[in-house]
N, C-alpha and C positions, 0 to 999 in steps of 0.2 A: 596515786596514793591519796591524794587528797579528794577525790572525790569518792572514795570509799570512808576515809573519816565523815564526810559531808553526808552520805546518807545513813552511815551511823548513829549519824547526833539526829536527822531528823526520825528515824526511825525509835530510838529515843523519846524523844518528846512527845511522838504519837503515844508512845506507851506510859510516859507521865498524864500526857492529858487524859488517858482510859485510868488511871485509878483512881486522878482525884476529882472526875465525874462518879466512879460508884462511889467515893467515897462521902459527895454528899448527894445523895441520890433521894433525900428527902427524908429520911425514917428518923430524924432527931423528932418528930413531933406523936411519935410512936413511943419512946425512951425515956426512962425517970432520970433521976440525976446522978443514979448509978450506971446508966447505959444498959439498962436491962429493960425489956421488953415490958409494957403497961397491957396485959391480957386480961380477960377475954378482952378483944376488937371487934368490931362489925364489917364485915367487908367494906361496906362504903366509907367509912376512916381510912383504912389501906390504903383500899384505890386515891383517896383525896392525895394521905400524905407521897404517896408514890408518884403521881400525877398519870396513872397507867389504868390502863381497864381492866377489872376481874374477868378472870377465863372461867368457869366453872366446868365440873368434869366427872363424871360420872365411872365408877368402878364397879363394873356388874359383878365382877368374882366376889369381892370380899362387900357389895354394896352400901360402901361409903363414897363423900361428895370430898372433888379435892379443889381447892383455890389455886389461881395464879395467876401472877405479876408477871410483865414484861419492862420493863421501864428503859424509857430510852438513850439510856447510857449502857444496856444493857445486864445487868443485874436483875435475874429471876428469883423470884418468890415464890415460894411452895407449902403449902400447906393442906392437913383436912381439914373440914367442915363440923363445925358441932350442929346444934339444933338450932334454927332460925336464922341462917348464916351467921352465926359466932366462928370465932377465932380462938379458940384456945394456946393453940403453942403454934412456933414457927420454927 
């Protein structure tokens, strides 16, 4: 019995330290002092505040550009592309 308690609490913890990794996963320098996203951004802002590399992606059907984060806590970023890689909404 007690080694099923014992990997309960570690399996647990694992799972505490994955949230409060996304949870600061770097985007307060993206955020006003309402916690609302500061738009348009320029990709290379993103990538800085994220510390992750822009993926860029091309959609032939509807021929829009889409952005993404990988960051490694893992929390993905998704977004399209406006003109001259701006950021409009996320």
């Amino acid at each position: 019995m007690k080694t099923k308690a014992f990997i309960f609490f570690i399996l647990f913890q694992l799972l505490l330290a994955t949230a409060f990794a996304q949870k600061n996963a770097g985007l307060n320098t993206l955020l006003n002092k309402n916690a609302e996203f500061i738009l348009p951004q320029t990709t290379d802002k993103i990538s800085a505040a994220l510390h992750a590399k822009t993926i860029i992606t091309d959609n032939v059907n509807d021929g829009e550009r889409y952005a993404e984060w990988i960051t490694s806590s893992g929390l993905g970023v998704y977004t399209n592309l406006g003109d001259e890689k701006t950021v409009n909404d996320i």
